[in-house]
N, C-alpha and C positions, 0 to 999 in steps of 0.2 A: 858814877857817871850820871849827869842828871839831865842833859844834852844833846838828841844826834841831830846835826846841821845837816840842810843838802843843798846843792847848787840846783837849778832847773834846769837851764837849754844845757845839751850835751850829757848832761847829768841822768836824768829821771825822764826828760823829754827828749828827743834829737830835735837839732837845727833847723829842720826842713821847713817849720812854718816860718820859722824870725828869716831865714836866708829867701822866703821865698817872697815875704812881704815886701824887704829891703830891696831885695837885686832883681825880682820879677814884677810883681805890683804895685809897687808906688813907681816905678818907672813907663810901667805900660800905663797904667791912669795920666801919667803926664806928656806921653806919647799923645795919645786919645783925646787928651783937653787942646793940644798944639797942635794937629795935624801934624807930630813927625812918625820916623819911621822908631821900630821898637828900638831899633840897636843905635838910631841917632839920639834919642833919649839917655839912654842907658848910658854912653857917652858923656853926655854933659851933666846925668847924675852922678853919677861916681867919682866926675872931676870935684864936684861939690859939697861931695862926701871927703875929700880926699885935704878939703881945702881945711872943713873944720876939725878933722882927727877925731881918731875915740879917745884924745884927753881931754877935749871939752864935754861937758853935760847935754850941748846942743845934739851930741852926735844920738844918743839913746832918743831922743825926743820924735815923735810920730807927727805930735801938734805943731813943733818949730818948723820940722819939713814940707807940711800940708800949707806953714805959714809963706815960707819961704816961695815957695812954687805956684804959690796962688792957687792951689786944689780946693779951695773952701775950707769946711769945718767938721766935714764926715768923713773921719778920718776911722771911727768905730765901722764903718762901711767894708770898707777896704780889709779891718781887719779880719771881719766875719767871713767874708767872702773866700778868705784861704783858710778856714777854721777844720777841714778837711785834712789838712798838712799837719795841724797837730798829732802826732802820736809818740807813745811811750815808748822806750825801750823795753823789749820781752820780758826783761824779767823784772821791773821797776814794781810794780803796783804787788805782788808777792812779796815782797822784799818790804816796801812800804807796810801793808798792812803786818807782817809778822813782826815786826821792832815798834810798830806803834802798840804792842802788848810788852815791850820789854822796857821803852824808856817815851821820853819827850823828846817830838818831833819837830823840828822848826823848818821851814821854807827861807834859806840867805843868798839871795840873786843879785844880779849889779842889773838885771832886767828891768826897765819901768812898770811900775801897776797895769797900765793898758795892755801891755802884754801878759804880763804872769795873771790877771786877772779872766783872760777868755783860755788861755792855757790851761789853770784849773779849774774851769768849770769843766770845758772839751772831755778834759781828761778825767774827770769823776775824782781826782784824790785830791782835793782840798781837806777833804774832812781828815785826814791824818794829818794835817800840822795844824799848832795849837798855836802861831806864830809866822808870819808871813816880813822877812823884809826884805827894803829894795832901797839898797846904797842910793841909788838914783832916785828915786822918787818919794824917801822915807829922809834920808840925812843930806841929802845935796851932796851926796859924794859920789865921785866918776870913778868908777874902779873899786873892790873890797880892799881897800887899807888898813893900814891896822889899826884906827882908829874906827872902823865899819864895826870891826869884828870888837871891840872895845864895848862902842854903845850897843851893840846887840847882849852882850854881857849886861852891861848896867840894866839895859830893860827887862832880863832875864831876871837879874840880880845873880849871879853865877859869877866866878872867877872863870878866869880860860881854861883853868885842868878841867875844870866840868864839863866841859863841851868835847865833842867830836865833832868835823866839820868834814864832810867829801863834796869835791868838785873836779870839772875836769881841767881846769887851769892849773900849771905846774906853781904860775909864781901867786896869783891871787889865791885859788883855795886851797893850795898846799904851804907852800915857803913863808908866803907874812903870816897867816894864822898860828903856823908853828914857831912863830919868831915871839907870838903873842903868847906862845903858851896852849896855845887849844892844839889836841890831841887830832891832828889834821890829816887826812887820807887822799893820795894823787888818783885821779881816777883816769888811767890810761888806755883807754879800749882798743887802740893799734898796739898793745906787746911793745913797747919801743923799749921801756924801762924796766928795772928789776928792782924791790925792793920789798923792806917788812912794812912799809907804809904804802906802797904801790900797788895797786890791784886792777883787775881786768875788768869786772862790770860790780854789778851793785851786790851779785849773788855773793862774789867774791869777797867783796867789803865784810856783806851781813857775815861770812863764816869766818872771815880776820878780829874782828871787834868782837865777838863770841868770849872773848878771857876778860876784853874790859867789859862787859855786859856780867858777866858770870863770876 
């Protein structure tokens, strides 16, 4: 195995900073520029969010929406400002440094750069992956496809059995990667599932992939 992939938000980080930039801060900044109230914003962002879907590429974009709304161009502002909400899951950065002595580690998000790029600094573990991509802001693709997980190969140079891939999306970083051939892990942290590829956090993962490591 020459390989281990990881997903970011849900994954290695929780939600709390992207859910809290999306659904708290860019709405209250557009409150603030309008004179409305927080929840009449929130109102006509989410309609707007709702209009372009997360199957367009517009929907990840920080700069479209800063464009769209007429907030300006400090849009890094905004981000920093909730840079506090970044944090890891407990046992992530353990788990990270102990498999960065067993194999190659890569960074596979549908996250854009502006985000995964203040997320690992925040968080100190950039330095364990030798590899950083973003469907969205690396190949123009909205969603990990199996063509994501393809060119991620090609720039590896790796076939898909080389890789192991965990994230917490059932059908992006389980089902298509598995469809591709990469040895892909569900990362379920609510218990809803059972399986030999299904696991509860990262600790679980690192002790399941112990035979393909060994």
């Amino acid at each position: 195995m020459k390989i281990l992939s990881f997903d970011l938000d849900g994954t290695i980080i929780t939600k709390k900073f992207v859910d809290t930039v999306w659904l708290e801060g860019l709405p209250k900044l557009y409150a603030e520029r309008n004179g409305l109230s927080l929840e009449v914003a929130k109102e006509y962002i989410f309609s707007e969010y709702e209009k372009i879907g997360d199957g367009r590429i517009e929907w990840y974009d920080i700069k479209y929406w800063f464009r769209k709304f007429n907030l300006g161009d400090n849009w890094q502002k905004l981000l920093e400002s909730y840079r506090d909400k970044i944090e890891l899951y407990p046992e992530a950065e353990s788990v990270l440094e102990s498999l960065s002595h067993e194999g190659k580690l890569v960074l596979s998000s549908n996250a854009k750069r502006e985000f995964i790029d203040i997320e690992l600094r925040e968080s100190k573990i950039g330095k364990y992956f030798s590899h950083i991509f973003s469907s969205t802001s690396d190949f123009g693709i909205v969603k990990k496809t199996g063509e994501f997980y393809r060119r991620i190969c090609d720039v590896l140079r790796i076939e898909p059995s080389e890789m192991i891939h965990i994230g917490d999306h059932k059908e992006f970083d389980y089902l298509i990667p598995r469809k591709m051939g990469v040895i892909s892990f569900y990362l379920d942290r609510e218990g809803k599932e059972e399986g030999e590829f299904i696991v509860r956090d990262l600790k679980d993962f690192h002790e399941r992939i112990s035979r393909f490591l060994g």
